[in-house]
C-alpha positions as CSV (number, residue, x, y, z in Angstrom):
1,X,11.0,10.5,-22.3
2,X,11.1,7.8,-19.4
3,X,11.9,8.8,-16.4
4,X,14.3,5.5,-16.0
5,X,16.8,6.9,-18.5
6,X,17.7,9.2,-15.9
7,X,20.8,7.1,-14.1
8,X,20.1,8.6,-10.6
9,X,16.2,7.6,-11.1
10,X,16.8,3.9,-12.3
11,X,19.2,2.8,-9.6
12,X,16.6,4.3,-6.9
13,X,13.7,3.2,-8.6
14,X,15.3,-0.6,-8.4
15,X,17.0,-0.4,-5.0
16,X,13.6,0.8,-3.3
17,X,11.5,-1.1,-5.2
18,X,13.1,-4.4,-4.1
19,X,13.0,-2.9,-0.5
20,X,9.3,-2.6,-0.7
21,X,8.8,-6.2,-1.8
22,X,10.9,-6.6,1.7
23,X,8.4,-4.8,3.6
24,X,5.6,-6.7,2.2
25,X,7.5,-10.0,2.4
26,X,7.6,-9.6,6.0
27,X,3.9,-8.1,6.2
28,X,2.5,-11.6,4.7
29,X,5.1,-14.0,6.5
30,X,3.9,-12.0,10.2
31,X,0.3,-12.8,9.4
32,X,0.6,-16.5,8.6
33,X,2.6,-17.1,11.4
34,X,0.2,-15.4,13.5
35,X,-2.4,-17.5,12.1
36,X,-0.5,-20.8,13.0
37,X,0.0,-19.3,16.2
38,X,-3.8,-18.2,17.4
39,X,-6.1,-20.1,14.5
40,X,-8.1,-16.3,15.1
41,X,-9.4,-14.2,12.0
42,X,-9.4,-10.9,14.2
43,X,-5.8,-11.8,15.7
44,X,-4.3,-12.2,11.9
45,X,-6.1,-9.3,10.8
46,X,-5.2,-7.2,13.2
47,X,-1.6,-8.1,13.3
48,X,-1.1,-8.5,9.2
49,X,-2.5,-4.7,9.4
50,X,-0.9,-3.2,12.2
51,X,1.7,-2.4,9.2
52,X,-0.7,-0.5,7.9
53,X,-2.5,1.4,11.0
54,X,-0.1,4.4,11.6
55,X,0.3,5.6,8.2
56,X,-3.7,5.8,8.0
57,X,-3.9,7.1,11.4
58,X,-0.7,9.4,11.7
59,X,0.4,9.9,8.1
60,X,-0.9,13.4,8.3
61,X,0.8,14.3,11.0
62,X,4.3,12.9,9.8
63,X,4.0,14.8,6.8
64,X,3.7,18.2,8.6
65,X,7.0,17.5,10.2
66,X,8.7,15.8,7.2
67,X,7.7,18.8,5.2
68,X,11.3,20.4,6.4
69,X,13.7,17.6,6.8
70,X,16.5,16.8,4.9
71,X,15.2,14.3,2.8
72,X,18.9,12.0,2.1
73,X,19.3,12.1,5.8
74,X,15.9,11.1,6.8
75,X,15.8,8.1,4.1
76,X,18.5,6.9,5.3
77,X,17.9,6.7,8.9
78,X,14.0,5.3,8.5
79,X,15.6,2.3,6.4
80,X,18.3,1.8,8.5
81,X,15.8,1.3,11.3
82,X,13.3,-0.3,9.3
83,X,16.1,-3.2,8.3
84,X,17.0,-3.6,12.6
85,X,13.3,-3.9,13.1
86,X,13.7,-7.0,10.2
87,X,16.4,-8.7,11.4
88,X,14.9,-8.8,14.8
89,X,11.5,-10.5,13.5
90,X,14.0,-13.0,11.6
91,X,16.1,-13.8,14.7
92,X,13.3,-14.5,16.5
93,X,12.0,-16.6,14.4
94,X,15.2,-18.2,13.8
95,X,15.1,-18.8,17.7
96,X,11.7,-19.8,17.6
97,X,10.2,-17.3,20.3
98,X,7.7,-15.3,18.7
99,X,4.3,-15.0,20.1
100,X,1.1,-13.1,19.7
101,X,2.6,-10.1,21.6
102,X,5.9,-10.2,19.7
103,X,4.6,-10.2,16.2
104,X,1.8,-7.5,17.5
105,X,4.8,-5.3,18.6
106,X,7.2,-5.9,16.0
107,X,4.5,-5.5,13.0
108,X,3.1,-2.1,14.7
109,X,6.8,-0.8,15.6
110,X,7.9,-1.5,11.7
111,X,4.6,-0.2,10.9
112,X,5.2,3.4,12.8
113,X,8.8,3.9,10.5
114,X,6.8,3.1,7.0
115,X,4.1,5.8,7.8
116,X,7.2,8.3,8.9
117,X,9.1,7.0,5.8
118,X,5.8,7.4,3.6
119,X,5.4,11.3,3.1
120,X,9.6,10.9,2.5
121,X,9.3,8.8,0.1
122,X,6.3,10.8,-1.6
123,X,8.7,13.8,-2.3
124,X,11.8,12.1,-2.5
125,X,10.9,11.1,-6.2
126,X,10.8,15.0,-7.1
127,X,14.5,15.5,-5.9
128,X,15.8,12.7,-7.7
129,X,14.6,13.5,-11.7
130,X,14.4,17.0,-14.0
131,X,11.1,18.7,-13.8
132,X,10.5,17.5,-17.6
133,X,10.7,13.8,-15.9
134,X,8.6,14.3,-13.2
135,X,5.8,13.3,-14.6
136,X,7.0,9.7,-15.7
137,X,8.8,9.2,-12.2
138,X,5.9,10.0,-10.0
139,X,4.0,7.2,-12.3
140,X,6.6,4.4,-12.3
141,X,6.8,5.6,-8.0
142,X,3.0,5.0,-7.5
143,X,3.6,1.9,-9.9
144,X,6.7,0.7,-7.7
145,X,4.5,0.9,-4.2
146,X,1.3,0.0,-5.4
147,X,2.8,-2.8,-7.1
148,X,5.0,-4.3,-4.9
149,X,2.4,-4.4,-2.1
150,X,0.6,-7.2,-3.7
151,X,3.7,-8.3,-5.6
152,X,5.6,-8.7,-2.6
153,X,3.0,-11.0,-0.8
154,X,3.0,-13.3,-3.8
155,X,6.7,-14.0,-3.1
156,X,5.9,-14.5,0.3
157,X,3.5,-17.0,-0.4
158,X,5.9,-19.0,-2.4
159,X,8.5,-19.0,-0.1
160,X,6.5,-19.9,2.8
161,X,5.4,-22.5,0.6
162,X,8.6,-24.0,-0.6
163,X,11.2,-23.1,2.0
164,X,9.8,-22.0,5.8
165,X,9.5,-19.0,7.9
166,X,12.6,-18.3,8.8
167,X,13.9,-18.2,5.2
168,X,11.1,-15.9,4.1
169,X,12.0,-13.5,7.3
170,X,15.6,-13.2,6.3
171,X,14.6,-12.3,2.3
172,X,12.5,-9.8,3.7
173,X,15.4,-8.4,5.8
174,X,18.2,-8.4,3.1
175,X,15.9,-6.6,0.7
176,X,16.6,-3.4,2.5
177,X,20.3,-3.7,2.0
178,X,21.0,-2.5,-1.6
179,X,19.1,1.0,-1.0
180,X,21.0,2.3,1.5
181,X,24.6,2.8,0.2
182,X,22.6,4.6,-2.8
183,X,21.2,7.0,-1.0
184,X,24.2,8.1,0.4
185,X,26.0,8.6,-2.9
186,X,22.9,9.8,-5.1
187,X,22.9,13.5,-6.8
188,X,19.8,15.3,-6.2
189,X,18.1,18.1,-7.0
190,X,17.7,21.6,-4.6
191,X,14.3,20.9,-3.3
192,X,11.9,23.9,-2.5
193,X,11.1,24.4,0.6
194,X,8.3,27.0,2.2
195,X,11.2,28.2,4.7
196,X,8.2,30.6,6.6
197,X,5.8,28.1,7.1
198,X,2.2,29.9,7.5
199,X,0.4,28.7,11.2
200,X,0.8,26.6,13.6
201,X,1.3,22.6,13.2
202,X,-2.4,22.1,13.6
203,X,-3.0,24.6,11.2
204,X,-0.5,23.1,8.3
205,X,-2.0,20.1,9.0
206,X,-5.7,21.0,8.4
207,X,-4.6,23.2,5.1
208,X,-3.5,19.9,3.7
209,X,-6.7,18.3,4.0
210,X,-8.7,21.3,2.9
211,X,-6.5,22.2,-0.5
212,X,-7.2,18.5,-1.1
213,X,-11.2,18.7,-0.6
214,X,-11.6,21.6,-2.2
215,X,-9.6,20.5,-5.5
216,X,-12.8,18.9,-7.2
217,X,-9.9,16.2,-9.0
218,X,-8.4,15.0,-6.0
219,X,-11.8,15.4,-3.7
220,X,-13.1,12.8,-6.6
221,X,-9.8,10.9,-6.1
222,X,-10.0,10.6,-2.7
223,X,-13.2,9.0,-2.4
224,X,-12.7,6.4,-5.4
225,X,-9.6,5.3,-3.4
226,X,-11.3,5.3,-0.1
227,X,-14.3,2.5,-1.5
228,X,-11.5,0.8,-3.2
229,X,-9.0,0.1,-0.4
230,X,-12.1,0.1,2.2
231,X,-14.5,-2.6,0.1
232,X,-11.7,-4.4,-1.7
233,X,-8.5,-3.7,-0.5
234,X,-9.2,-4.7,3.0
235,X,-9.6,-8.3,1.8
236,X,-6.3,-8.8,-0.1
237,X,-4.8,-7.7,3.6
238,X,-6.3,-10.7,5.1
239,X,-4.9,-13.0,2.2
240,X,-4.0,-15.5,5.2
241,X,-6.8,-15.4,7.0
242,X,-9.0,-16.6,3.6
243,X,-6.0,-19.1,3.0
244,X,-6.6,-20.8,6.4
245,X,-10.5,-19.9,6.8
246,X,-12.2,-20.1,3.3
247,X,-9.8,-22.5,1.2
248,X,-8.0,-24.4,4.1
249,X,-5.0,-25.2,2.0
250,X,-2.3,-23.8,4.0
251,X,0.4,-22.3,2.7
252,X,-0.5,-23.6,-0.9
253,X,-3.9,-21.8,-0.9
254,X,-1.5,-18.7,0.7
255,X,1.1,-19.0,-2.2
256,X,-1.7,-19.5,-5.3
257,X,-3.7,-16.2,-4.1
258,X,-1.1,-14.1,-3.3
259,X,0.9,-14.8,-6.4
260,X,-2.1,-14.7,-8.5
261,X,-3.0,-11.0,-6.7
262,X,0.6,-10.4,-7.5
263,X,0.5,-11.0,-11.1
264,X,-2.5,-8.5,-11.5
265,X,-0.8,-5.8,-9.7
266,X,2.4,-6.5,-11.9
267,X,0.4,-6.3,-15.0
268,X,-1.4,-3.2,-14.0
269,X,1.9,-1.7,-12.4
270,X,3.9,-2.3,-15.8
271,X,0.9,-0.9,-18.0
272,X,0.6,2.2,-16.2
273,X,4.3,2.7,-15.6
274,X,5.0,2.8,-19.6
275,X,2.3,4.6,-20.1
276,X,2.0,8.3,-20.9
277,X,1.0,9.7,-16.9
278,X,-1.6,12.2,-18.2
279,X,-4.2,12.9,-15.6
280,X,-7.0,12.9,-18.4
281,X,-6.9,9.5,-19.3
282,X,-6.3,8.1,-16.2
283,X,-9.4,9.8,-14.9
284,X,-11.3,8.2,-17.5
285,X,-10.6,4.6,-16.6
286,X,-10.8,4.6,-12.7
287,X,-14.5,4.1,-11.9
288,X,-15.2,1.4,-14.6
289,X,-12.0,-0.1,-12.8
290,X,-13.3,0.4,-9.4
291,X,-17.1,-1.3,-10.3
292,X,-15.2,-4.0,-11.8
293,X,-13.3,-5.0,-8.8
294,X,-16.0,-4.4,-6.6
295,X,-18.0,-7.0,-8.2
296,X,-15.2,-9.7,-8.4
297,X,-14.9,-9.3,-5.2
298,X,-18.5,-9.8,-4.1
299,X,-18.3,-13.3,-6.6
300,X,-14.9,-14.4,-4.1
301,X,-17.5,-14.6,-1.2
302,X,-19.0,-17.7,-3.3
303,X,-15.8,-19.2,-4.3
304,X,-14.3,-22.7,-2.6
305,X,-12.1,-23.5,-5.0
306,X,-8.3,-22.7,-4.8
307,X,-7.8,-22.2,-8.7
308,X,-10.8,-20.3,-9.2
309,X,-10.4,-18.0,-6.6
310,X,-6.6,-17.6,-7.7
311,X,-8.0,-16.4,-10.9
312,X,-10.5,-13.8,-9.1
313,X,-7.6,-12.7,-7.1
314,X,-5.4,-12.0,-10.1
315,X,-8.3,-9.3,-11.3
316,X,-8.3,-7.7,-7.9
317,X,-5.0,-7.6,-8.0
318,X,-4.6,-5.9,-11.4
319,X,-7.7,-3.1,-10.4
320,X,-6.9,-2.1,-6.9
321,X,-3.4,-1.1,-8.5
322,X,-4.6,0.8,-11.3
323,X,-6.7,2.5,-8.2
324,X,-3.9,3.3,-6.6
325,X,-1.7,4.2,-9.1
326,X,-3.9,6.4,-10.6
327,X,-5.2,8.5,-7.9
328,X,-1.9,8.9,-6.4
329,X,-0.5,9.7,-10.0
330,X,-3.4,12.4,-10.1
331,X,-2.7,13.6,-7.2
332,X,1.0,14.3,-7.6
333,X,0.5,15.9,-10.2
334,X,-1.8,18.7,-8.9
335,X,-0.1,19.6,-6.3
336,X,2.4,22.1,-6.2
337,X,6.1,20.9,-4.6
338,X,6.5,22.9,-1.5
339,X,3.5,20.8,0.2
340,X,3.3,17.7,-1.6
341,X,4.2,15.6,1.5
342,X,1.1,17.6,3.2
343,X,-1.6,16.8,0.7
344,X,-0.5,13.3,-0.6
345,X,-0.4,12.2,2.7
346,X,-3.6,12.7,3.4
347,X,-4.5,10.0,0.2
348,X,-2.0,7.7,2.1
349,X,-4.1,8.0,5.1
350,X,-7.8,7.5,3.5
351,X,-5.7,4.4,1.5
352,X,-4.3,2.6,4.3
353,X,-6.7,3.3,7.2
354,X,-9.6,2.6,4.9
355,X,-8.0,-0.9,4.1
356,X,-7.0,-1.1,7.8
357,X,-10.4,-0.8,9.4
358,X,-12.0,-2.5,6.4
359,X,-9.4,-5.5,6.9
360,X,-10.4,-5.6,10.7
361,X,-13.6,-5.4,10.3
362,X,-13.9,-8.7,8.0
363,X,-11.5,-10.4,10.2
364,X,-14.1,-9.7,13.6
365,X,-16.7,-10.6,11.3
366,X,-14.8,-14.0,10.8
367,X,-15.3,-14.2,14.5
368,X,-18.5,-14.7,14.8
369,X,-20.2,-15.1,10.7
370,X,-18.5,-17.2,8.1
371,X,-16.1,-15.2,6.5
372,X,-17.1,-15.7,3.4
373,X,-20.4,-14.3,4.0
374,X,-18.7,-10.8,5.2
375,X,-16.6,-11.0,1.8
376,X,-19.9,-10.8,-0.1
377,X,-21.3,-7.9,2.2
378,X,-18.9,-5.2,1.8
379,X,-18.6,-5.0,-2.1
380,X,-22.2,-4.7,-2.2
381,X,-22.4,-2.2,0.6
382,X,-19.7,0.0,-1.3
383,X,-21.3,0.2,-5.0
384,X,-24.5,1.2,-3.0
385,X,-22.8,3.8,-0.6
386,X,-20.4,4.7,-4.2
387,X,-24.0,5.7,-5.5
388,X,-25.5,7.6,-3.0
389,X,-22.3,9.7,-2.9
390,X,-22.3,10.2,-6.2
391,X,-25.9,11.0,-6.6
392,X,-26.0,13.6,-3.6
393,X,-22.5,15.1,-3.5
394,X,-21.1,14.8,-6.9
395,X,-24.3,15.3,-9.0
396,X,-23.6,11.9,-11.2
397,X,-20.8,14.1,-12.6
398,X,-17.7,12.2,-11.9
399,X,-14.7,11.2,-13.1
């Protein structure tokens, strides 16, 4: 049975999926107008991923705290804050006063109240459905986030493209709207809670990180999500950068490559989120997945064309999805409720900081190689470090 047939489940499924297109929205309209702003590949890169940044680098620690809140309560007040932090990037704009240090600050701020948000969000799902449901709504979850962070920069793109900056900062504002009045008024499900939390904050936090190292599934998981987001993932994050560098087509080469990622990572969200979410066959599927976006993604480095390279995009698109999905989908469902928000956290934080400092990293490349050169490096440097690991630590016995 699908999980939307539960009427609780489908209105916050839709609601919060059409805030995370916001989020992203806003993500991709930031980094182009920091690129008009500074013409600099480390200055986009770094300020299209400061939304990113704290949920690799602090996830962990928001997820110790976030392990006892009242999860209606907390929604609601991260979202409320998130849309303030929106309107304030679209005002701006609408004055025409943003700089480099405004859209650094605004991007890192909004940034800081996804990664508190992210380990909510995580168990949220679980207090929302029937246990007999779980299963479908953790899937169509991972599909609504991992889709709708490629998805979303594809409307951006075509906004940017036919209407202008300030329009594209107010969609991303209003997109927030519909969620909240939902979350006030939805039932939900007791959640269990470990009321005599074992150890010290430090402590909790480690045991997340060590439940999920020692589980040989989600180890595995982990570190086919870590080359994907690090070696592929990085480089859909700087979309605007290779618009502006690589293809110099402006926002037309921005709208083509986003909405072409998008498309991939709506197919792959939709065929995943029908599907049947059992573990098995997901495992079976991810590193043929991962080898086939790494070597797309190495052919990109070669690409000048805008139409070819929106076709590239669409299959890294559709594969670092199913890589996200499907590790996250894994990992939810091996982990027992009480701590979900620790150990899935931890796969939030090798996700996003791996695409974070991968992202950086080609964008101070950019700096001082062509960019394009740096896009053909890393894929090839993560098959070869994806074999060595596998050789040495895993045995060639792998998912």
């Amino acid at each position: 049975m699908n999980a939307l047939s539960n009427k609780s489940f489908s209105l916050y499924f839709y609601s919060n999926t059409i805030a995370l297109l916001g989020l992203w929205i806003q993500k991709i309209g930031v980094g182009w107008l920091t690129w008009e702003i500074t013409q600099s590949t480390f200055w986009t890169s770094f300020v299209t991923l400061a939304l990113m940044a704290p949920a690799g680098l602090l996830g962990p620690f928001f997820a110790v705290f976030a392990e006892n809140w009242n999860m209606r309560i907390a929604s609601i007040i991260l979202k409320t804050l998130m849309l303030i932090v929106g309107i304030f990037i679209w005002f701006l704009q609408f004055l025409d006063q943003h700089t480099l240090f405004t859209l650094a600050f605004l991007s890192i701020l909004q940034g800081l109240l996804s990664a508190c948000y992210h380990p909510v969000r995580l168990v949220f799902v679980s207090i929302v459905v029937p246990k007999n449901l779980l299963a479908s709504a953790v899937g169509l979850n991972s599909a609504s986030f991992n889709g709708s962070r490629v998805v979303g920069p594809a409307f951006a793109g075509g906004s940017i493209a036919f209407f202008n900056l300030e329009i594209t900062f107010l969609l991303a504002a209003i997109t927030y709207i519909p969620l909240i009045p939902i979350l006030f008024y939805m039932p939900l499900r007791k959640r269990i809670k470990d009321n005599k939390p074992q150890g010290n904050f430090y402590s909790r936090l480690i045991e997340g990180g060590k439940f999920a190292l020692k589980t040989p599934i989600i180890a595995k998981g982990l570190f086919i999500v870590l080359i994907s987001a690090f070696f592929v993932r990085g480089m859909l994050e700087i979309q605007p950068t290779i618009a502006g560098e690589i293809l110099k087509q402006g926002s037309f080469g921005l709208s083509l490559i986003t909405t072409t990622a998008g498309i991939g990572a709506l197919i792959a969200s939709i065929w995943i989120g029908v599907r049947k979410s059992d573990k098995i066959k997901i495992e079976t599927k991810l590193v043929s997945i991962l080898f086939l976006g790494l070597f797309v993604s190495c052919i990109i480095g070669f690409i000048s064309n805008v139409y070819i390279m929106a076709v590239a995009f669409t299959v890294v698109g559709f594969t670092t999805t199913i890589v996200g999905i499907g590790t996250q989908t894994i990992i939810q469902l091996e982990v027992e409720e009480f701590y979900r928000a620790r150990v899935l956290t931890w796969w939030s934080s090798v996700s996003f900081g791996s695409l974070t400092i991968g992202g950086i990293i080609l964008g101070f490349a950019g700096e001082y190689i062509p960019l394009n050169i740096g896009l053909i490096i890393m894929p090839i440097v993560g098959y070869i470090l994806f074999k060595i690991v596998l050789f040495y630590q895993f045995k060639n016995k792998f998912i």
